[in-house]
N, C-alpha and C positions, 0 to 999 in steps of 0.2 A: 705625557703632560707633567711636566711641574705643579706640586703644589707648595707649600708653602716654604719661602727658603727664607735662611737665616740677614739679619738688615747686613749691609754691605758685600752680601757674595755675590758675584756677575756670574751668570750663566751663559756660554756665549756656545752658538751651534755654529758648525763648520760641514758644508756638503762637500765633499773632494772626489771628481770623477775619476777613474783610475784606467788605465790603457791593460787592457790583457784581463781584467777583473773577471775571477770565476762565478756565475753565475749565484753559487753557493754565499759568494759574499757581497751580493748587492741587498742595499738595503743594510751592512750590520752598523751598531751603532758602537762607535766605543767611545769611553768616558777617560780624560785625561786628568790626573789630578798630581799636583807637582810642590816640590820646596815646602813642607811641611812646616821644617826646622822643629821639634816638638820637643823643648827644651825645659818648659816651664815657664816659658816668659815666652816666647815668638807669637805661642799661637794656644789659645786655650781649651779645653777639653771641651766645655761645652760650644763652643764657635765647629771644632772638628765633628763631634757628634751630631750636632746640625746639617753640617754639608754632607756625610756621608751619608745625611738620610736622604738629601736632594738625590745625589746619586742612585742611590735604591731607584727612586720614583722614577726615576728616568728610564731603568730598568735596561740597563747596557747589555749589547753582547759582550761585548769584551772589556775591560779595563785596563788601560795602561798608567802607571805612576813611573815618575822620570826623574826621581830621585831626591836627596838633601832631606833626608826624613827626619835625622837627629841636626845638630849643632857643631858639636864636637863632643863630647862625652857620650858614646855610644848605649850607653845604662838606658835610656828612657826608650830605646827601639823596641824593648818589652812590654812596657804600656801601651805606646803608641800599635803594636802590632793586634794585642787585643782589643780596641778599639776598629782596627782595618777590618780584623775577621768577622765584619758583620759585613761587609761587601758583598754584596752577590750579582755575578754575571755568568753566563751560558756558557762561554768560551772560556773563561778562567781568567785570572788576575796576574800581570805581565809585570814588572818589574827592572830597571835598570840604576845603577846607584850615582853618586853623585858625590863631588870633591868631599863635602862633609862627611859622608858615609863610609868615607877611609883617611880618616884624619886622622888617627892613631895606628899603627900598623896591626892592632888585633880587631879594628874597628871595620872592618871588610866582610870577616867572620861571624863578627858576634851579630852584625847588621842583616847579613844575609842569613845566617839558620834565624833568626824570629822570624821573618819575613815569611818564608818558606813552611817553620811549623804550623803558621795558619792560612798555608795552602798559596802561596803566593808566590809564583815562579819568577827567579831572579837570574835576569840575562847578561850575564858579565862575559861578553864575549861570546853569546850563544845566541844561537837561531832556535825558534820555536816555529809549528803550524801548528795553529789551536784548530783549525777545519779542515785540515788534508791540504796536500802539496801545491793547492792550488794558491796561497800566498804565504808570504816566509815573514814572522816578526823577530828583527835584529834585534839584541839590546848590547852595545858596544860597553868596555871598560870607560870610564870619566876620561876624559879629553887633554885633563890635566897628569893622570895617572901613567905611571913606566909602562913604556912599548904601546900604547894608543897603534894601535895598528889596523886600522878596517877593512883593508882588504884580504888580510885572515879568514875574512867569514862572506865580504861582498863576491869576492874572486870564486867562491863554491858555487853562487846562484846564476843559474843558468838566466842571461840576458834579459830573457822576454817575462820574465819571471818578476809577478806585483810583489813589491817590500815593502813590507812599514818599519823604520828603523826609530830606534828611541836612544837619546843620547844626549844626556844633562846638558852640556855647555853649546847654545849653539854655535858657537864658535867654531865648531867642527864642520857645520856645512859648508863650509869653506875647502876644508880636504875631502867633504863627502861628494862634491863637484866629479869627484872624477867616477862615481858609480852610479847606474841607475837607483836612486830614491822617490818612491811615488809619495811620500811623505814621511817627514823626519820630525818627530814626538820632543821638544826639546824643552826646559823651563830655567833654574838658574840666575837671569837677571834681576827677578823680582820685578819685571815689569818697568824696573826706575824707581819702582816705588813712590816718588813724587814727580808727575808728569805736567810740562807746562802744555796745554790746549794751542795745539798749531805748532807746535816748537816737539814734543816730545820729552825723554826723559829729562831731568834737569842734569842731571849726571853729564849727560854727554855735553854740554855746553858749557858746564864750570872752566876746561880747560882753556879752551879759545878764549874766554872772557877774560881769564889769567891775564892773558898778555895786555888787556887793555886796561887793568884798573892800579894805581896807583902801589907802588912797590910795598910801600907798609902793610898791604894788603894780600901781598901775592902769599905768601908763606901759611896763610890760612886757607887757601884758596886751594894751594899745592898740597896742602893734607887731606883737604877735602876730596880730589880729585884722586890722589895717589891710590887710594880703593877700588874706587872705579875703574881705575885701570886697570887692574888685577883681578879684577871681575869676568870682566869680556872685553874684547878689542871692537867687536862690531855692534854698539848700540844701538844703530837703525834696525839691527833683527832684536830688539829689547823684546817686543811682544808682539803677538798677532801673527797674520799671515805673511809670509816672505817669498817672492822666486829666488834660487841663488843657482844660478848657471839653469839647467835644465829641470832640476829638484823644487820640488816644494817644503818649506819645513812653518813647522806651527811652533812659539813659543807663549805658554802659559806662565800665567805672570802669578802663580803660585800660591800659596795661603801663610804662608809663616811672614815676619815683617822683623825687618830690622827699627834702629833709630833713622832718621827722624819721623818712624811709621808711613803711613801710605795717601799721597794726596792725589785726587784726579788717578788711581791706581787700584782698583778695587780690586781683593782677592777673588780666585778665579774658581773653574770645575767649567772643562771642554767636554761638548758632546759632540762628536764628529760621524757623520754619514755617511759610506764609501758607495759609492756608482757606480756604474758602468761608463768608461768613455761614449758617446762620442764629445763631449763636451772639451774644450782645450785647456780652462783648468780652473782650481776651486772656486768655490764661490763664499765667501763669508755671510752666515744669514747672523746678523746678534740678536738673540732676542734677551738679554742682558737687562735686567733692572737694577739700576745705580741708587739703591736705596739709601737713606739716609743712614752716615754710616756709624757703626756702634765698635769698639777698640774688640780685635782680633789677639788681643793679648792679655795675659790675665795682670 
């Protein structure tokens, strides 16, 4: 049970039946939480210390974070890690990074040992079982990072074999089409950040509009846009539940906020349910309160 959580965080539950699922793991619950950005300005301490407390209540088996913790100036991953270290789950605290989180070439390091001094295992490339062999969690190198290679560690898991893969950009479930993924952990977009109702991010629709509005127009239009492109190529996976070929992947639309901040977009904290098949496949339950929303930013 949730008790009382901070005005504009969405809590949203996700049940996801799983094929082959060990006994051991129906029922567990893990908690997703993503895109921090904890710079001093994204996202402010007490907004973080509120939702981490959400998280507590919820009382997860496992926790997965999917990266973009710092900005670029990796110095603040030491705050922010004493802050995480009051996390607590059964199964332990999973970790994968994300473009920002090696934005300087010592930024990889310094991001990863705080992470880990307070007990937080960082999967760059590595397979974990938090409950014995009977399911495998990926955490792939950043999507955008030299030699992205997944089948490094997909090509080890024997077939029939349930995986949870975590991996910042989703933009990768697109190459992760070619391995079995029972669900893929991903965040990164921000959601859009500002979403038009029936339409989706506004991001993805600046482009197209480009062409139809009046040329003295366009060159603001194409700065605008030229971000978002270098964002993610696939907006329609901006957030929420996705099928991409055979896989499932969930993206969380995170807690740190750029400009022009967050509309119709509220920062996020996934609590997801794993099953047993026979079901054909997830089911998104929200129980999300869109409270009236208070700046995420200090």
């Amino acid at each position: 049970m949730i008790g009382i959580r901070p005005a504009g965080l969405s809590v949203e539950r996700l049940i996801v039946p799983v094929k082959n699922l060990p006994q051991a793991w129906a029922g567990v619950t893990i908690a997703q939480l993503s895109d921090l950005h904890f710079d001093g300005e994204s996202l402010s301490s007490q907004f973080l210390q509120a939702t981490l407390a959400v998280i507590n209540q919820a009382e997860p088996d496992l926790i997965c974070l999917t990266g973009d913790y710092v900005t670029d100036n990796p110095d603040p991953i030491h705050e922010l890690s004493h802050h995480l270290h009051q996390l607590q789950a059964r199964l332990g605290i999973y970790a994968c990074l994300g473009n920002h989180d090696v934005y300087y070439p010592e930024s990889q390091a310094i991001v990863t040992q705080a992470l880990e001094n307070v007990g937080i295992q960082v999967l760059w490339d590595k397979i974990a079982y938090p409950l014995g062999p009977g399911l495998a969690v990926v955490g792939l190198r950043d999507f955008w990072s030299f030699q992205f290679n997944p089948g490094l560690l997909l090509d080890e898991l024997p077939p029939d074999l349930p995986r949870l893969v975590l991996s910042h950009n989703p933009d990768s479930a697109k190459v992760l089409q070619n391995w079995r993924v029972d669900l893929q952990l991903s965040g990164h977009t921000h959601g859009g950040q500002v979403v038009i109702p029936k339409l989706g991010p506004l991001v993805a629709w600046l482009k197209p509009l480009r062409k139809k509005l009046p040329k003295l127009w366009r060159p603001t239009f194409s700065a605008m846009t030229k971000g978002s492109e270098r964002t993610v190529q696939y907006w329609q996976w901006a957030e929420g539940l996705h099928q991409v070929g055979a896989n499932w992947l969930y993206v969380n639309r995170g807690l740190g906020s750029y400009w022009p901040g967050r509309w119709n977009c509220p920062p996020e904290v996934t609590l997801i349910t794993l099953v047993a098949a026979p079901q054909s496949e997830p089911v998104s339950a929200s129980v999300s309160e869109r409270l009236q929303s208070v700046p995420t930013c200090v």
